[in-house]
DSSP file (Angstrom, degrees, kcal/mol; ACC not computed):
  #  RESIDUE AA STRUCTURE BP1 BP2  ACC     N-H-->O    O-->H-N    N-H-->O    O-->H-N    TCO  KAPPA ALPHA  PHI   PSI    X-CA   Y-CA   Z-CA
    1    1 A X              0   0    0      0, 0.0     2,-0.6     0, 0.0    50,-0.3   0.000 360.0 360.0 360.0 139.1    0.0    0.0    0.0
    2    2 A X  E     -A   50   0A   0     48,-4.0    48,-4.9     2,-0.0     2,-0.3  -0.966 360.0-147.7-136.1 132.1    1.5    3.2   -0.7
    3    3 A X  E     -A   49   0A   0     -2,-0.6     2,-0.5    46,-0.2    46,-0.2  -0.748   7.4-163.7-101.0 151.3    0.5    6.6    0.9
    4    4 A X  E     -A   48   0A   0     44,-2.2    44,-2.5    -2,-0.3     2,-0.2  -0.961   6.3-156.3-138.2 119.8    0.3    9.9   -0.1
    5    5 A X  E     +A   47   0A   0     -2,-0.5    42,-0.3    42,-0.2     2,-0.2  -0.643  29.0 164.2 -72.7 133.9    0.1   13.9    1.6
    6    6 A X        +     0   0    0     40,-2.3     2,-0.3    -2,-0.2    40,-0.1  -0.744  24.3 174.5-133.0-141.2   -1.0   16.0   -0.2
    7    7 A X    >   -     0   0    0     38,-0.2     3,-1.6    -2,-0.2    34,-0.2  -0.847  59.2 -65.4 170.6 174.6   -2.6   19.6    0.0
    8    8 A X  T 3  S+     0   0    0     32,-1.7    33,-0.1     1,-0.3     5,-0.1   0.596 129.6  58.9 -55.3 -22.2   -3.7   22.3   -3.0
    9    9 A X  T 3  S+     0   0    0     31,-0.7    -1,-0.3     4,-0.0     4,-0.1   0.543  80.4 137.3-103.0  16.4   -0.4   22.8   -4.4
   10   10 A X    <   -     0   0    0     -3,-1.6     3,-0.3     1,-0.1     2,-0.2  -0.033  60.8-120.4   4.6 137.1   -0.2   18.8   -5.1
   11   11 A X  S    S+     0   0    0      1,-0.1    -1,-0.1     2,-0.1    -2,-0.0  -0.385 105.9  20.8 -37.3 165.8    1.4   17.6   -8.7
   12   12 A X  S >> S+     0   0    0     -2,-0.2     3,-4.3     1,-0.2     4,-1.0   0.834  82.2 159.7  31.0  47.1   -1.7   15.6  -10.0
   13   13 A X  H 3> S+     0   0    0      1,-0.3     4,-1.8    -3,-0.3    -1,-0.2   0.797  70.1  52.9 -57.3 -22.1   -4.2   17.1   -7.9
   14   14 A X  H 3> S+     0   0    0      1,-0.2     4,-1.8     2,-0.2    -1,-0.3   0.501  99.8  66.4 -96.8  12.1   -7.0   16.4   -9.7
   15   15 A X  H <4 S+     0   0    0     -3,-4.3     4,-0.3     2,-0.2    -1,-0.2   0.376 116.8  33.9 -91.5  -6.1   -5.9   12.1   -9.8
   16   16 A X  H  X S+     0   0    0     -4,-1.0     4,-3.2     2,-0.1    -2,-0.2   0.686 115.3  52.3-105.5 -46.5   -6.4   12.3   -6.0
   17   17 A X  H  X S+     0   0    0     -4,-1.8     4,-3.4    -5,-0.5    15,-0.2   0.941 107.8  53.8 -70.7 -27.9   -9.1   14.7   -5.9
   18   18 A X  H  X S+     0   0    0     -4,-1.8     4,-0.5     1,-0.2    -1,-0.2   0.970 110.6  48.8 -54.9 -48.3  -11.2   12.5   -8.4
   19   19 A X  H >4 S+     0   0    0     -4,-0.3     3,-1.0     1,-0.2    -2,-0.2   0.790 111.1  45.1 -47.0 -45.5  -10.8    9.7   -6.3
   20   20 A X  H >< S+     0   0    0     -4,-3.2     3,-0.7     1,-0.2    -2,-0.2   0.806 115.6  49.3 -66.3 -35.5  -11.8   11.2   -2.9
   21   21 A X  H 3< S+     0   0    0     -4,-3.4    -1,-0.2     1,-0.3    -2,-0.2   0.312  95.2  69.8-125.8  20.8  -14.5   12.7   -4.4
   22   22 A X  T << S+     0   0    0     -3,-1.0    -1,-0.3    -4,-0.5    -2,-0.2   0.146  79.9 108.9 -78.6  -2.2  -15.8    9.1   -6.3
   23   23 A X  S <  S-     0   0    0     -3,-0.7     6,-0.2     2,-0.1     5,-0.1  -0.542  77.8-134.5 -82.2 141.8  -16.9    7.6   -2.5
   24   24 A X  S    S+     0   0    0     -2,-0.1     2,-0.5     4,-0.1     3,-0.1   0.120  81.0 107.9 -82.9  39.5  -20.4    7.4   -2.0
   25   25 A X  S >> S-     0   0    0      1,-0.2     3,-1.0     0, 0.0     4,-0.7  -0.825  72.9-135.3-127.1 127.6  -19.4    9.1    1.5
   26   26 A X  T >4 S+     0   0    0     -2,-0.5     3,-1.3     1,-0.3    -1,-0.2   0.974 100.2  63.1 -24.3 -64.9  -20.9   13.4    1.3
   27   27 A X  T >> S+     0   0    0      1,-0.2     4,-4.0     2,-0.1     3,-2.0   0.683  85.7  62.3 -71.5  -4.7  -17.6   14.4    2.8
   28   28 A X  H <> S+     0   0    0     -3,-1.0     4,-2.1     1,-0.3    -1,-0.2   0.952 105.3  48.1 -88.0 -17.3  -15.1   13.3    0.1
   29   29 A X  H << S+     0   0    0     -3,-1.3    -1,-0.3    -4,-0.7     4,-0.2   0.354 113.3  56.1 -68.0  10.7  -16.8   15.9   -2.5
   30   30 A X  H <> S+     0   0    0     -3,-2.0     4,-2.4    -4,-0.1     3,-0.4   0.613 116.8  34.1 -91.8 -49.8  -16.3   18.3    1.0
   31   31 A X  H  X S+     0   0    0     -4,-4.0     4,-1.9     1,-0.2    -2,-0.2   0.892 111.2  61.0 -81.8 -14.4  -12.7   17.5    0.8
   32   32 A X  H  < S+     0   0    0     -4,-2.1    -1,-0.2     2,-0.2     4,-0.2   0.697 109.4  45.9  -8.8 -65.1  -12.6   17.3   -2.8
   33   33 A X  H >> S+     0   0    0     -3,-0.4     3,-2.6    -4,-0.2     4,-0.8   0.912 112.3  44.9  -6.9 -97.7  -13.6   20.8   -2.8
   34   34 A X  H 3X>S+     0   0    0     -4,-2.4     5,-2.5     1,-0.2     4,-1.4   0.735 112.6  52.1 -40.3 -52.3  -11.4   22.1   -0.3
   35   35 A X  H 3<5S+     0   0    0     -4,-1.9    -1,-0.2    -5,-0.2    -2,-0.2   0.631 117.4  39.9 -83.9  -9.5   -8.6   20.2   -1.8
   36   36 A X  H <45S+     0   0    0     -3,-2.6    -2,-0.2    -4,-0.2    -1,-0.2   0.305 110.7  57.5-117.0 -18.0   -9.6   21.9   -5.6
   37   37 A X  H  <5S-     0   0    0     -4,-0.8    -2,-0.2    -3,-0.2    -3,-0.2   0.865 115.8-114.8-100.5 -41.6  -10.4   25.6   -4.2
   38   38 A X  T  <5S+     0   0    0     -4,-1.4    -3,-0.2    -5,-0.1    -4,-0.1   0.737  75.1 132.0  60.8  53.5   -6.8   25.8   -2.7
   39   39 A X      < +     0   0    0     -5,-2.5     2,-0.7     1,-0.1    -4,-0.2   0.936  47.7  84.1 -99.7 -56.9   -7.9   25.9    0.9
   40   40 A X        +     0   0    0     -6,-0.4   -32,-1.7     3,-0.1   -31,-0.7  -0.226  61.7 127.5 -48.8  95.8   -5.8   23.5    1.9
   41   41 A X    >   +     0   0    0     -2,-0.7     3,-0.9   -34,-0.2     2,-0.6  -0.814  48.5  27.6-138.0 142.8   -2.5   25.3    2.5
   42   42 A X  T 3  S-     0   0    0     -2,-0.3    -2,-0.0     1,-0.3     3,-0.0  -0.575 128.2 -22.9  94.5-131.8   -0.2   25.4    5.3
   43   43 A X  T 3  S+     0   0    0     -2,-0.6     2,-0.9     1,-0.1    -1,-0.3   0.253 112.7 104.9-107.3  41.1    0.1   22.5    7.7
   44   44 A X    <   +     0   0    0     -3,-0.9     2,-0.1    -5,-0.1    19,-0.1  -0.724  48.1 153.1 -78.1  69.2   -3.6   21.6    6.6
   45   45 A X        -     0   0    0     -2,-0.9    16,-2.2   -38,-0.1     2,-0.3  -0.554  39.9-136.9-136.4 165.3   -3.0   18.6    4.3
   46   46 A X  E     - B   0  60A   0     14,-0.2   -40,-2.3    -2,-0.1     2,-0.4  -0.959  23.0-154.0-123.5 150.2   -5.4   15.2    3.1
   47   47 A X  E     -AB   5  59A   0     12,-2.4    12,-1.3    -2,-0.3     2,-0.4  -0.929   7.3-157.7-131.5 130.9   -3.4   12.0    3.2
   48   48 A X  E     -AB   4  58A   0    -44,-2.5   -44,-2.2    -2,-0.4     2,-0.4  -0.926  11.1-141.9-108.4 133.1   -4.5    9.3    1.0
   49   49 A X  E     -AB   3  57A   0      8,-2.4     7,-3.4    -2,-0.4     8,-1.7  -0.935  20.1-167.0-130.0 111.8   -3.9    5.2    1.1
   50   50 A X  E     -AB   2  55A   0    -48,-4.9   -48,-4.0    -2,-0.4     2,-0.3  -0.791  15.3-175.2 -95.0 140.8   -3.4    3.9   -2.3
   51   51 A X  E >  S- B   0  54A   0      3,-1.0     3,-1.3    -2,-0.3    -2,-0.0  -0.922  87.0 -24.1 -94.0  87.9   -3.6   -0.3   -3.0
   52   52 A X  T 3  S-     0   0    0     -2,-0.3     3,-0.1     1,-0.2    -1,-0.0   0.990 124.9 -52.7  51.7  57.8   -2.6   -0.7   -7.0
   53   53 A X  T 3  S+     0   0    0      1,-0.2     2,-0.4   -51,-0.1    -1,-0.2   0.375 118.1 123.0  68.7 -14.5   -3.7    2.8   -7.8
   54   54 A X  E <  S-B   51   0A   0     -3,-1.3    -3,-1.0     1,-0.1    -1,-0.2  -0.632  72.3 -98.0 -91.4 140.3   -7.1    1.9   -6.1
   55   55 A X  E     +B   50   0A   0     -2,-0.4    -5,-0.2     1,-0.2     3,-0.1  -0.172  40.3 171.2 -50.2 125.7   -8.6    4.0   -3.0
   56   56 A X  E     -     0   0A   0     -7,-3.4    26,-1.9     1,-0.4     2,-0.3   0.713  60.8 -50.8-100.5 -42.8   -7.8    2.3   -0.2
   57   57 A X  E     -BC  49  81A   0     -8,-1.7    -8,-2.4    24,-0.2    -1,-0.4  -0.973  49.1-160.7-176.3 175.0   -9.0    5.4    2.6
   58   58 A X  E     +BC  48  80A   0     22,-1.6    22,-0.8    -2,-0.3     2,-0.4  -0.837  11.9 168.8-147.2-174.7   -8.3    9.0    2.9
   59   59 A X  E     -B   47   0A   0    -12,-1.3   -12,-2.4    -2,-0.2     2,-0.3  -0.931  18.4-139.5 165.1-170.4   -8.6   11.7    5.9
   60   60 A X  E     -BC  46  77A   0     17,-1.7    17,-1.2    -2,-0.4     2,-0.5  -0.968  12.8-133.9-151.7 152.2   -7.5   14.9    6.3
   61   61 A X  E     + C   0  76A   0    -16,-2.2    15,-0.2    -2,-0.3     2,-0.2  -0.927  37.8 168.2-129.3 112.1   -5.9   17.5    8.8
   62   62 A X  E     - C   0  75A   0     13,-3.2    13,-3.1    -2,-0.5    12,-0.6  -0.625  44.4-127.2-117.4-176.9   -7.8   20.9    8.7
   63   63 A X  S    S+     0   0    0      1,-0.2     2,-0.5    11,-0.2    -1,-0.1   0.790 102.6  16.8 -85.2 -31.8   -7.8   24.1   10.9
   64   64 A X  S    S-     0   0    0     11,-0.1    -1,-0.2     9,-0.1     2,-0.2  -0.992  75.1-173.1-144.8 130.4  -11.9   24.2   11.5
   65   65 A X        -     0   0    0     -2,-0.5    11,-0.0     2,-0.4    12,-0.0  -0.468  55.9 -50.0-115.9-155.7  -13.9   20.8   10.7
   66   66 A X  S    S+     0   0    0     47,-0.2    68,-3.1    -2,-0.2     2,-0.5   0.645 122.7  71.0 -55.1  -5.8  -18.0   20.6   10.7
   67   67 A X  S    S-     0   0    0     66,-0.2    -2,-0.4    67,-0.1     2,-0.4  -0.921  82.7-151.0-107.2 137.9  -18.4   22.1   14.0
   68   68 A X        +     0   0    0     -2,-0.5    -2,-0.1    64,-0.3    -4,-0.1  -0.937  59.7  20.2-143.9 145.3  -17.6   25.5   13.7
   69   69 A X        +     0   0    0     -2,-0.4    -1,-0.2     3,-0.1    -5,-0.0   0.644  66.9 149.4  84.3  40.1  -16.3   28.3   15.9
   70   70 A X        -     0   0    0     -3,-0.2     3,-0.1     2,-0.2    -2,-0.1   0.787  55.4-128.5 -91.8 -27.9  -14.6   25.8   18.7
   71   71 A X  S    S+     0   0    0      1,-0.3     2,-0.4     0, 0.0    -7,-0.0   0.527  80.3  89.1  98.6 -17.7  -11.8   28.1   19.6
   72   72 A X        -     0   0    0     -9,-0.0     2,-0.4     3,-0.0    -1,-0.3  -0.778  58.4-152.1-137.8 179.3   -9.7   25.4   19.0
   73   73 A X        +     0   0    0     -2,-0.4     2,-0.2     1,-0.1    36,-0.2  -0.924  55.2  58.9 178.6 157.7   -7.3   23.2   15.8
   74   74 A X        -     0   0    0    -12,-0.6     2,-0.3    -2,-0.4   -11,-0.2   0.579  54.2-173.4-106.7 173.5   -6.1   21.5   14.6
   75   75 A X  E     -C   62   0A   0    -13,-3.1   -13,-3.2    -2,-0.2     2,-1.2  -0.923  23.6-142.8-130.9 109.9   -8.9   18.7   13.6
   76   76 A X  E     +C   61   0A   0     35,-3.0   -15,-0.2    -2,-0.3     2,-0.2  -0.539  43.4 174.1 -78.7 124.7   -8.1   15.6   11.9
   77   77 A X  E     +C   60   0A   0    -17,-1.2   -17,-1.7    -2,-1.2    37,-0.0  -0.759  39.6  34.3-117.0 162.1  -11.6   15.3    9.5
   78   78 A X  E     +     0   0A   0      1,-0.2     2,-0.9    -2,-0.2    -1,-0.2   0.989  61.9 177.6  67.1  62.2  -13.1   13.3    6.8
   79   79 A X  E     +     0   0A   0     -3,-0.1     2,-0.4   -20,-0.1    -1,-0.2  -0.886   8.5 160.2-124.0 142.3  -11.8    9.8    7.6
   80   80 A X  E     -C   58   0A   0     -2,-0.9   -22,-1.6   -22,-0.8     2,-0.4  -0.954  20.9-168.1-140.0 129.8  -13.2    7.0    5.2
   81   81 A X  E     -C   57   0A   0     -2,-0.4   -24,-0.2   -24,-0.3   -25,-0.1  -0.965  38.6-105.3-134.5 125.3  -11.7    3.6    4.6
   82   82 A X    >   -     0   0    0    -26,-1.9     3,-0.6    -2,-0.4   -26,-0.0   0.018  29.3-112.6 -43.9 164.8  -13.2    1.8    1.4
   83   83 A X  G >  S+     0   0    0      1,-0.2     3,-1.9     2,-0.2    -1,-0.1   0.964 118.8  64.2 -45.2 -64.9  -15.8   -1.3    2.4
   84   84 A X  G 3  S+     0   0    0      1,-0.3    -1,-0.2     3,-0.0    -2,-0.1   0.690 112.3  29.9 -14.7 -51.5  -13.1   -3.6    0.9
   85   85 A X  G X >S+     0   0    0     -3,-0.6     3,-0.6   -29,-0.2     5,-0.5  -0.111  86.0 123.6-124.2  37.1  -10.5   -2.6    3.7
   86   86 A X  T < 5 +     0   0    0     -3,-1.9    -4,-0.0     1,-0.2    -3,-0.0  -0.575  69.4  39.0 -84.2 153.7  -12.7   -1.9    6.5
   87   87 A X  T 3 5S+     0   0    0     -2,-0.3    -1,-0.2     1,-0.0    -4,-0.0   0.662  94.2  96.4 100.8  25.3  -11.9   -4.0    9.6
   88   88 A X  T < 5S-     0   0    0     -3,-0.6    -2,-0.1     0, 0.0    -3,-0.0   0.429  96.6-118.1-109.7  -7.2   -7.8   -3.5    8.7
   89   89 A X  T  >5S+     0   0    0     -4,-0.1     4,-1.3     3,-0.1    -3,-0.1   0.789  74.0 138.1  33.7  51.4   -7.4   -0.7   11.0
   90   90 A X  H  >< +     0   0    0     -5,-0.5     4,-1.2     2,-0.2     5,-0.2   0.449  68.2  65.1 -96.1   9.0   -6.4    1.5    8.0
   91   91 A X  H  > S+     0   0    0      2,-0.2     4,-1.7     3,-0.1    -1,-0.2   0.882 109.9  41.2 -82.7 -40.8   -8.8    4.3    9.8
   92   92 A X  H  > S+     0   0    0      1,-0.2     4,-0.9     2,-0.2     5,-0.3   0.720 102.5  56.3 -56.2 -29.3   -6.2    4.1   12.4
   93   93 A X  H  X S+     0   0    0     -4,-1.3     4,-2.4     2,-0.2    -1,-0.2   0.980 110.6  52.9 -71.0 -52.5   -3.3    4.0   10.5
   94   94 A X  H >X S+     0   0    0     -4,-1.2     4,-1.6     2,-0.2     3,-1.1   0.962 110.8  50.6 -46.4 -78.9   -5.0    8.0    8.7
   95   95 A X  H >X S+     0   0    0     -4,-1.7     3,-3.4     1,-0.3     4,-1.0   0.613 102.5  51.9 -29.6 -85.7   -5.4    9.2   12.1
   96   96 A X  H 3X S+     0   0    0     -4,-0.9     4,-2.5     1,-0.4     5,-0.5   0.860 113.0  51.6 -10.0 -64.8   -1.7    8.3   13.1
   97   97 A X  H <X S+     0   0    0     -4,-2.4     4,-1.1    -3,-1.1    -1,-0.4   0.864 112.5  42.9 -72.4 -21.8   -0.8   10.5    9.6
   98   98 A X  H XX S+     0   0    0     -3,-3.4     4,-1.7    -4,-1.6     3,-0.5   0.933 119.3  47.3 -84.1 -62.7   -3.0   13.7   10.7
   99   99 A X  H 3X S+     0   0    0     -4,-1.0     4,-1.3     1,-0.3    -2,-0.2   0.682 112.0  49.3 -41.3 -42.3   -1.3   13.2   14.4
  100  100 A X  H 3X S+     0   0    0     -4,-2.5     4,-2.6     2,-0.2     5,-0.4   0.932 113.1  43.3-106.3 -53.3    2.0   12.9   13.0
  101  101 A X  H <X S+     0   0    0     -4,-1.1     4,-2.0    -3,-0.5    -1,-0.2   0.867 112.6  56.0 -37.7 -42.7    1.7   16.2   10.7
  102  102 A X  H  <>S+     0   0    0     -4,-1.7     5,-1.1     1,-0.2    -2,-0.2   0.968 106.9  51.8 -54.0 -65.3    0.0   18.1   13.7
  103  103 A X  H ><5S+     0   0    0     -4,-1.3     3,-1.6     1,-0.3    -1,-0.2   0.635 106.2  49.9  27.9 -78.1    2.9   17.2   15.4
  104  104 A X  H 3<5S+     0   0    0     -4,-2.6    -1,-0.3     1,-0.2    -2,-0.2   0.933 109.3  56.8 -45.0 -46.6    5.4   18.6   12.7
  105  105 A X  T 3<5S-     0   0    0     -4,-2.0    -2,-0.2    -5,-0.4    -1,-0.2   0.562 120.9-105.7 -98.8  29.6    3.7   21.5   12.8
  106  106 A X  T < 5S+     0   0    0     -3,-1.6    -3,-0.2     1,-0.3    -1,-0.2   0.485  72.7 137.1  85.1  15.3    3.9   22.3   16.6
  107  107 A X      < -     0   0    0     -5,-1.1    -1,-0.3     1,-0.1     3,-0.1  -0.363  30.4-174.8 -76.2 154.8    0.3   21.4   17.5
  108  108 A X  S    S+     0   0    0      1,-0.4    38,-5.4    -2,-0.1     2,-0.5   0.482  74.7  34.8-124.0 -20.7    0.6   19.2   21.1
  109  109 A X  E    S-D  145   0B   0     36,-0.2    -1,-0.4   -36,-0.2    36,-0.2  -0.886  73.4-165.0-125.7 161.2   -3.2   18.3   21.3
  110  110 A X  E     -D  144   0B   0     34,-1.3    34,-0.8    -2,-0.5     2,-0.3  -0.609  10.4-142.4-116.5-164.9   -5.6   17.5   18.1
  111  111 A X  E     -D  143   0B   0     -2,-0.2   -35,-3.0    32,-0.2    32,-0.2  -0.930   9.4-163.6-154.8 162.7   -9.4   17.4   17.9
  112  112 A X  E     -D  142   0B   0     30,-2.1    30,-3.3    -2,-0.3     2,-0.5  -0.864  10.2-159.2-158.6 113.7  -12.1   15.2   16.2
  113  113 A X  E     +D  141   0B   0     28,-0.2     2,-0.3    -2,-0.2    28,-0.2  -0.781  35.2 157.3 -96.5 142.7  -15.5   16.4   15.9
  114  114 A X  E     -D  140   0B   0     26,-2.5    26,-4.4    -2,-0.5    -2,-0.0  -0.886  48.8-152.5-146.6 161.2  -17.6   12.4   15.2
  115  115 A X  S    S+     0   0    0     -2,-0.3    -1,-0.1    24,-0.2    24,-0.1   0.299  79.0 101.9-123.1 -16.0  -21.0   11.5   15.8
  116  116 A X        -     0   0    0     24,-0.1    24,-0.2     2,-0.0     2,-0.2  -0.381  61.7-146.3 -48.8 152.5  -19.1    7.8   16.2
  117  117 A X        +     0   0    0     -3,-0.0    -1,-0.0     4,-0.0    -2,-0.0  -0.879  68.1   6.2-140.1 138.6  -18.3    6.2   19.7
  118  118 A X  S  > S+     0   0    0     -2,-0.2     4,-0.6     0, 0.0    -2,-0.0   0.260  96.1  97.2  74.0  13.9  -15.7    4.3   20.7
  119  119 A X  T  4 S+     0   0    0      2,-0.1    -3,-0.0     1,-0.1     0, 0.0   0.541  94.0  28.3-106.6  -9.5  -13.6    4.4   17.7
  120  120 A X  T  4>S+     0   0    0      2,-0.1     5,-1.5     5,-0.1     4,-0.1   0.167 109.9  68.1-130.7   9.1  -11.0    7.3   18.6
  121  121 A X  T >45S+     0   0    0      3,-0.2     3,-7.0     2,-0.2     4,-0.1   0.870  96.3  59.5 -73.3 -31.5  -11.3    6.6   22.3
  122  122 A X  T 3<5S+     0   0    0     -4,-0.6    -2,-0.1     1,-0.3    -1,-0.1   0.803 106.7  47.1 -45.4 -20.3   -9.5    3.3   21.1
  123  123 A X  T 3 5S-     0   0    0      2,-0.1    -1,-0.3     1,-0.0    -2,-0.2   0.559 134.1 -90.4 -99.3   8.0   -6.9    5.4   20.0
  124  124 A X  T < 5S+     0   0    0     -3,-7.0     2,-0.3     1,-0.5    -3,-0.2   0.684  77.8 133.7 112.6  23.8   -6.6    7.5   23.0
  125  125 A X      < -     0   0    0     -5,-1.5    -1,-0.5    -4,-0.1     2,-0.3  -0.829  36.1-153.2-109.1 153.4   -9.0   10.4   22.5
  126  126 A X  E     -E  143   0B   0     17,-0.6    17,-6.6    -2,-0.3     2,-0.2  -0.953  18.3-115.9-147.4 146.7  -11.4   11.7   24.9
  127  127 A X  E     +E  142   0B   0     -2,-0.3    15,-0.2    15,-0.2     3,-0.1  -0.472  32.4 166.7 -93.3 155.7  -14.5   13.5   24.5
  128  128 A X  E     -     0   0B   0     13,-2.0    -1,-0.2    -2,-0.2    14,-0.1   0.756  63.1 -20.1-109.1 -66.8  -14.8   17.4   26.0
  129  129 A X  E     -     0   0B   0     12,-0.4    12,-1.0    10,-0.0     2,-0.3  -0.237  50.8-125.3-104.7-172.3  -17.9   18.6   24.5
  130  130 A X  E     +E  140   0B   0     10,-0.2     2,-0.3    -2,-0.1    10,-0.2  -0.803  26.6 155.6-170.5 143.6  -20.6   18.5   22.1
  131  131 A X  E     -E  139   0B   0      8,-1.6     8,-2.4    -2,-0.3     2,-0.4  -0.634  43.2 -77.2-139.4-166.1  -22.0   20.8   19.9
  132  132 A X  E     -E  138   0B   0      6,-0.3   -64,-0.3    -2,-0.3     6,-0.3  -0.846  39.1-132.7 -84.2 129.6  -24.0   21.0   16.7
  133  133 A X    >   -     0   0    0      4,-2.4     3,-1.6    -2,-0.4     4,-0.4  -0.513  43.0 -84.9 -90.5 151.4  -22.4   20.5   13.5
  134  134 A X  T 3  S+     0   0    0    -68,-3.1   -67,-0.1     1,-0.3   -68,-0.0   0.511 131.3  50.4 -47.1 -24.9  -22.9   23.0   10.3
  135  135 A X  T 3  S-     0   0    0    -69,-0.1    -1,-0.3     2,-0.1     3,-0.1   0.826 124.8 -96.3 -66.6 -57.2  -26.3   20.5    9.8
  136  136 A X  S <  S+     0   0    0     -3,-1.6    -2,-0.2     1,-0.4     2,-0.1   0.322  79.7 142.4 119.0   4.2  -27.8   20.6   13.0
  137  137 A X        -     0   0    0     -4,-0.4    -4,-2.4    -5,-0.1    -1,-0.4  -0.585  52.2-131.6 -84.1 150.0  -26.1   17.2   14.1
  138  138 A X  E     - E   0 132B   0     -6,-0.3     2,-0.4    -3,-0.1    -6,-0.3  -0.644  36.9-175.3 -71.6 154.8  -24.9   17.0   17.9
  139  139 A X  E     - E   0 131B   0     -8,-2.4    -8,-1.6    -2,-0.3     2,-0.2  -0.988  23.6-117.5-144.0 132.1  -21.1   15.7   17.5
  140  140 A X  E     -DE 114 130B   0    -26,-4.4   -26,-2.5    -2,-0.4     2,-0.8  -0.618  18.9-137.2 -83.2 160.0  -18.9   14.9   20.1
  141  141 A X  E     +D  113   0B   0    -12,-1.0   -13,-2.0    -2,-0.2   -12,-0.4  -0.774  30.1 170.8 -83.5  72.2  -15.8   16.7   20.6
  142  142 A X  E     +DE 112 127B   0    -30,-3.3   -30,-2.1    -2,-0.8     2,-0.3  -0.704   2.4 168.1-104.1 164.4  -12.6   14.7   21.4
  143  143 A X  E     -DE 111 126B   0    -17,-6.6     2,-0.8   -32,-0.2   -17,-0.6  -0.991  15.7-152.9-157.4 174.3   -9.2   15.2   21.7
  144  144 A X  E     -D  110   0B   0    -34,-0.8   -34,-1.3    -2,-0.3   -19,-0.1  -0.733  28.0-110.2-153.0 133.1   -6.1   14.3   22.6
  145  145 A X  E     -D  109   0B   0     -2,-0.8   -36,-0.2   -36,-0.2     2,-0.2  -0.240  36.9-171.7 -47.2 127.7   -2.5   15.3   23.7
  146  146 A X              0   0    0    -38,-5.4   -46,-0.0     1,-0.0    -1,-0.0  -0.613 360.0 360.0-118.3 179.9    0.0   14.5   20.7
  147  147 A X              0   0    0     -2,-0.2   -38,-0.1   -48,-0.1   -39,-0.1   0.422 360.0 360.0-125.2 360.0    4.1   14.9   21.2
């Protein structure tokens, strides 16, 4: 499997972006978007996991994700692992690549707003809040101290 950062100023931006934004999933035509508008800049970037050129999962590390107005960032968002490769822990393995970027870029804690539970405590996040999402959804709030 080979993975790939990227961010707006990409080579072959639109070979990525077609792919995130072929999922039947809302957000990857969000990050799609984002990734095609050149908002993603800075240490904002979407990381991709290719298997023989096919999507394997994507996610993303932005400064504000669906809840908006926390007061806080960075947020790792948008994390999708095809049907195919579900139950591989390649949703953990994206998370680990937004932590590891925050990281780089002098963040010490990240956030994830999810309407999920139990799937990012496993990885050591804990929830603070909950708010309403840009929809009307409540979402919990987690985070966690990175190094």
């Amino acid at each position: 499997m080979e993975t790939i950062t990227i961010d707006s100023n990409t080579a072959n931006l639109s070979k990525y972006t077609e792919l995130i934004s072929s999922v039947s999933w809302k957000a990857g035509k969000y990050l799609a978007k984002l990734l095609m508008t050149g908002e993603l800049t800075g240490y904002q970037k979407a990381f991709v996991i290719l298997d023989n050129n096919q999507l394997v999962g994507f996610s993303a590390l932005l400064k504000e994700d669906i809840v908006k107005g926390t007061g806080v960032e960075p947020f790792i968002s948008t994390v999708f692992v095809s049907e195919d490769y579900r139950g591989r822990h390649i949703s953990q393995r994206l998370v680990v690549l937004a932590e590891k970027q925050a990281s780089q870029a002098g963040f010490h804690t990240i956030y994830i707003a999810t309407g999920h539970t139990g799937l990012y405590e496993k990885i050591g996040y804990q929830q603070f809040d909950e708010q309403p999402d840009q929809f009307g959804r409540t979402m919990r709030l987690l985070k966690k101290d990175i190094h």
